[in-house]
N, C-alpha and C positions, 0 to 999 in steps of 0.2 A: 380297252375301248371304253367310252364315256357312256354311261347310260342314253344320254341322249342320241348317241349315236348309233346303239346298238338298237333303238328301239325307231329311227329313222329309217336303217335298213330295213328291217321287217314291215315298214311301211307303219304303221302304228301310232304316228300322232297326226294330228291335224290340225290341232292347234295350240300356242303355247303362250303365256299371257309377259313370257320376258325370258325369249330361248337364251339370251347370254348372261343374263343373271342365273337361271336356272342350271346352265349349263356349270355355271361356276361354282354353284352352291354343292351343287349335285358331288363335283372333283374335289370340293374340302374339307365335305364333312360326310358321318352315316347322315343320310335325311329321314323325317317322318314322313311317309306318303302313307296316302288315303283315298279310299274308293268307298262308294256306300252302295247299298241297293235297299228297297224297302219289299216290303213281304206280301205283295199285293196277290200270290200265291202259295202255293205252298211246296213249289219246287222251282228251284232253276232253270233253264234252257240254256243251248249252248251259244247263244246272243249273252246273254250275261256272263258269259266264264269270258268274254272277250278283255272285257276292261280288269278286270280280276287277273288273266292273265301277262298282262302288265303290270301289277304288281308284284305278281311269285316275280319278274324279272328285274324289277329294281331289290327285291330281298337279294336275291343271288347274285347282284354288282353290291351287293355291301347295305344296302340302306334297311329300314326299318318300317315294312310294312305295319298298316292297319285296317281293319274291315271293320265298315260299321253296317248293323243292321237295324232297319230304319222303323222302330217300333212304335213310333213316335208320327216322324213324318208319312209313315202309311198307311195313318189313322186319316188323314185328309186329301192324299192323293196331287202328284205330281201333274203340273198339264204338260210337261215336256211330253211334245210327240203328239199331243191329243187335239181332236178334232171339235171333241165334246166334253164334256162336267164326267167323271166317274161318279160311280155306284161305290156310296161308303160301303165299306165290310163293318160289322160289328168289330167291339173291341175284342171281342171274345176271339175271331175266329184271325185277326190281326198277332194276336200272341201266340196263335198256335201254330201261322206261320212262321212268325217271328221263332219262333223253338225250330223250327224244321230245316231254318236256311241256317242259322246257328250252327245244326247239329252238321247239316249238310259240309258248313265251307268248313269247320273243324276235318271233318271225311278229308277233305282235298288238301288242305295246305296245312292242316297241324301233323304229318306223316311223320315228320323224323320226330328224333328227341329233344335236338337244337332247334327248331323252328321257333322262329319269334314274332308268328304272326300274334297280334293280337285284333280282339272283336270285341265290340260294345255295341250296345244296342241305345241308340241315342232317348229312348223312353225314359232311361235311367236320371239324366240330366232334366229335359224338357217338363217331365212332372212335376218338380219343382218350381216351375216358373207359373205367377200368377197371371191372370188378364189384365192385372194394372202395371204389373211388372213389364208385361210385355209391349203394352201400348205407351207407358210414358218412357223406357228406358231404349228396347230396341225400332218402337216407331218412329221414335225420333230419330234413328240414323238412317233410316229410308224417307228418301224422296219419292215422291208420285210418279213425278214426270221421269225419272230414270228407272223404274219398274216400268211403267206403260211403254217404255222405248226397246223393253227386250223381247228377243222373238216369242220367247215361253209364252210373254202376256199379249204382246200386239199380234200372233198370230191367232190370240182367241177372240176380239174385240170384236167382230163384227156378230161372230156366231154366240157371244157372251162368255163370261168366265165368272164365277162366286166370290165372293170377300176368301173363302175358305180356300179355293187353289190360287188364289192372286195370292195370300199370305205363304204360300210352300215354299218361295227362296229364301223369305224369312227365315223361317224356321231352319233350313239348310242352312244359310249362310251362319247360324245361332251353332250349329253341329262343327263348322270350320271353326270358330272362332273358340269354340269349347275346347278341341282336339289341340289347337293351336298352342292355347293357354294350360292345357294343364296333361294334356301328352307331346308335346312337345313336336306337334307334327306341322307342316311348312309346305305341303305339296298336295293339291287335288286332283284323282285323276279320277274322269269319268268318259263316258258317250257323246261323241259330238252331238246332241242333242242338251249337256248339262252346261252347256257352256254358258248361259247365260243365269245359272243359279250359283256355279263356280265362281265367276266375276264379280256376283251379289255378295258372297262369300268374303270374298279379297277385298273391297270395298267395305265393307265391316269389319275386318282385322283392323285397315291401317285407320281407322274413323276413332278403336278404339285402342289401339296399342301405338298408335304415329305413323303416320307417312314413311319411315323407313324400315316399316316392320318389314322382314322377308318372307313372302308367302307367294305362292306360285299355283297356276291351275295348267293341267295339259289334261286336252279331249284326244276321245279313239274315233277313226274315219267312221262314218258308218258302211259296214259289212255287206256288199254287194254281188254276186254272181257277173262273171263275164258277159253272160247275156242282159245284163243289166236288172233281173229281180231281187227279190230280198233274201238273203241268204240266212239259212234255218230252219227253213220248211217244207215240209215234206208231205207227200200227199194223204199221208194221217195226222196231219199237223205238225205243232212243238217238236224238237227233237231235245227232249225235257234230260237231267241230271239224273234222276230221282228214276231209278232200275225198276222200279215199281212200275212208271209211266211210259218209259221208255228200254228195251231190257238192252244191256250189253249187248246182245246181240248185233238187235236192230241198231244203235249205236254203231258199232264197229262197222255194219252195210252203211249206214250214211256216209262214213267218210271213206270208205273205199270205192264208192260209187263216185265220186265227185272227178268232175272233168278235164280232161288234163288243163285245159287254158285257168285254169283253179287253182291245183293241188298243189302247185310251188306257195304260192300265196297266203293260203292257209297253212302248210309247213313252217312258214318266216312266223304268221300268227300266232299258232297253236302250239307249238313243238318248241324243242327246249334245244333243237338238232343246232350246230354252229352252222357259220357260213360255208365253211368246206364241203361238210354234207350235205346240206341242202344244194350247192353248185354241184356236187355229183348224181344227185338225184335230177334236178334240174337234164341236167345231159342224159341222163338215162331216159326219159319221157321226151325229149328230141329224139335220141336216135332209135329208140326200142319200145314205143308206148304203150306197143302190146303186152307187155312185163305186167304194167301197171304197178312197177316198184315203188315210185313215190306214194300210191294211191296207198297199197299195202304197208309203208313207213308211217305214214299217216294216219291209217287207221286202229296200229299199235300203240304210237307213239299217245296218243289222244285216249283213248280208250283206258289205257294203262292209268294212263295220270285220273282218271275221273273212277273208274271202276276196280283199279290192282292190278292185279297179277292173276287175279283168281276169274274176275270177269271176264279180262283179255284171254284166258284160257279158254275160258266158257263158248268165247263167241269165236276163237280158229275151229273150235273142235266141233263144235255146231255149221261152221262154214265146208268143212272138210269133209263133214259128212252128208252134208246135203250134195257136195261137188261129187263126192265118190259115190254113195247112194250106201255107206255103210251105216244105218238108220240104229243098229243093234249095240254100235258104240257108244248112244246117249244115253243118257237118264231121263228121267221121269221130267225135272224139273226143267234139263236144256233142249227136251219136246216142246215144251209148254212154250218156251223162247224162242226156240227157232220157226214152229208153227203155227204160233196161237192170231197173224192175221190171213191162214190160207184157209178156204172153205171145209168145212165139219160139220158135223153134228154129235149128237149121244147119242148112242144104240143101246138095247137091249143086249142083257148077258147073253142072251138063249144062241144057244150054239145053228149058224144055218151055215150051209155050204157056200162056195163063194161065189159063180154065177147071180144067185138070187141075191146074196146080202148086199152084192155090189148095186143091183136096180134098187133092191128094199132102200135101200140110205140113198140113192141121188148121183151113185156116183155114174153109172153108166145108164144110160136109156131105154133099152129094152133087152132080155136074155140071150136075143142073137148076137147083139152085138157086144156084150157083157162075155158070152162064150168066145166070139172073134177075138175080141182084146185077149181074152186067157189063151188061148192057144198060139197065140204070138208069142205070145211071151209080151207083152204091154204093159201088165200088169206084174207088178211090184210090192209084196206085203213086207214092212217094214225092213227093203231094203233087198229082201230076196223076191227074187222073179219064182213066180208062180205059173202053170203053164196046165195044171190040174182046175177045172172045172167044179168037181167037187169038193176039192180041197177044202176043210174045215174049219171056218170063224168062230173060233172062242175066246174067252178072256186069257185061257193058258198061253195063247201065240202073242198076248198083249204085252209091250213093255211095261214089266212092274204094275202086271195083269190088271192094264187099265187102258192104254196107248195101241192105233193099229194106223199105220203110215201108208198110205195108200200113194202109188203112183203110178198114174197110168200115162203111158210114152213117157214122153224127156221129160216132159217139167212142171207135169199138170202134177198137187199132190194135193190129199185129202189128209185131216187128221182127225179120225174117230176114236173116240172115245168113251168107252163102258159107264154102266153108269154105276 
């Protein structure tokens, strides 16, 4: 199957600047394609691994991926998408994103030993270039009137846009044209949002290399929820790359959470699954939804590729113990993961029985009813049901005598911790 084709089914273009040439180019040769992002952060989201993961999929039909990270251009800031002028970052705190998405997309797509992605960071090139360089060589292949006609700029023009983000498809189109000439790359693919710095791009190739040079742009749809909101966020925000921001864990719960009228969609997006399995997944959330098989395919499949084997372990064994209540299974660190946004506090070492520690810390509201819950059985210390009133809080019953897992009934849980 044709890259083109493979990346039609999964839904994944939206638009292509010359699908039969493309197409053609795509069947006779490896191609160079190319995706950029700039570092206006210092981690990812899973909105950005969208267009990235269209590339891992033309590496794996044969072609020659490239990542550029935009060291350069995200010293001034994209207005695609924007309402308003960005807030420069220094160059300082620019490079040290620049290092972090580096390190980050190296994490994701330099795995095997054969991988041939390669990453530049267009700062590398752009430095070079002076103010006179840039106004008498590349200004002169941009017209006014065909910048003010694309969405990027006329969608700023009432509310105003700076000399400094009206110049950003310059600058981009300067990063195609470099890639073009001296990696041998032919193909842009970005956010149906870059469609109009992608075409600036191509428009500058053939200006400077002929009208029959070959070069090509294809955008990704933008990523929408069934219900029609923006799909990525979460009622803590980002659901960010970087384990630090976002842990495995909570990772792995976003995408098993997602709705069946979803999970096919993001499977064709996300996942590396062929048509076969995905149409048997498909059929399983028709006739069985309660499975939530696809949801569960989903949430490995995904997980795996961004965190290992080691995170995706992290975050079944953290799900299966929260499902089972065997709290005594974890560690120190897959606590920290699995509970670190449920209600807690720190507590003093000093040993008190559990009636009282449970009012002391917040978690029940007064002894009677602190003693009701324990004599139920309601109450849950790290897993085990407790039914002893007096039963004694120390740091010794703590995991990795720091951690105390409180649950009271089904699903209210508390995580204290020693100080």
């Amino acid at each position: 199957m044709n890259i083109i084709d493979e990346l039609e089914w999964r839904g994944a273009i939206n638009q292509m600047t010359d699908e039969e040439g493309l197409r053609q180019l795509t069947a006779d040769k490896a191609v160079g394609v190319y995706c950029g992002v700039d570092p206006t952060g210092d981690s990812l989201h899973i909105g950005h691994l969208i267009p990235f993961m269209v590339l891992k999929r033309f590496q794996l039909a044969g072609h020659r991926p490239v990542i550029v990270i935009g060291g350069a251009t995200g010293t001034i800031g994209d207005p695609s998408g924007k309402s308003e002028e960005r807030n420069l970052q220094s160059m300082e705190q620019v490079e040290k994103n620049a290092q972090r998405l580096t390190a980050m997309m190296k994490r994701l797509f330099l795995k095997d030993d054969d991988a041939d992605f390669r990453i530049f960071n267009n700062f590398d090139w752009a430095k070079e270039l002076t103010l006179l360089d840039f106004l008498r060589h590349y200004g002169k292949r941009f017209n006014i009137n065909t910048m003010l006609a694309k969405d990027i700029v006329s969608s700023r023009l009432e509310t105003g846009i700076s000399f400094t983000e009206f110049a950003y498809q310059i600058l981009q189109s300067i990063d195609f044209l470099h890639l073009y000439q001296e990696a041998d790359v032919q193909v842009q693919v970005g956010g149906g949002d870059q469609w109009g710095n992608i075409t600036a791009g191509l428009e500058l190739i053939r200006k400077e290399e002929g009208t029959e040079a070959e070069a090509y742009g294809l955008t990704i749809p933008l990523m929408l929820k069934s219900d029609g909101t923006k799909f990525g966020k979460t009622a803590g925000g980002a659901v960010w790359l970087d384990p630090e921001k976002t842990s495995p864990y909570e990772f792995y719960q976003f995408w098993i959470n997602q709705d069946d009228a979803d999970v096919i969609k993001y499977l064709k997006y996300f996942t590396f699954l062929d048509q076969d399995e995905i149409a048997e997944l498909e059929t399983a959330v028709a006739e069985d939804p309660g499975k939530r098989l696809a949801q569960k395919r989903l949430a490995e499949e995904v997980t795996r590729f961004v965190h290992g084997d080691a995170g995706l372990a992290d975050a079944k064994q953290i799900t299966e113990a929260l499902f089972s209540g065997n709290i005594r299974d974890l560690t120190g660190k897959q606590i920290e993961q699995g509970f670190q946004n449920m209600p807690g506090q720190t507590v003093p070492r000093e040993p008190n029985t559990l009636a009282i520690w449970l009012v002391d810390n917040g978690i029940e509201k007064s002894r009677r009813q602190a003693r009701e819950d324990v004599n139920n059985g309601a109450i849950r210390i790290n897993g085990e049901k407790i039914t002893d009133v007096d039963y004694e809080i120390t740091p010794d019953i703590a995991i990795e005598n720091k951690y105390v897992v409180v649950r009271r009934g089904k699903k209210k849980y508390f995580l204290m911790t020693f100080e």
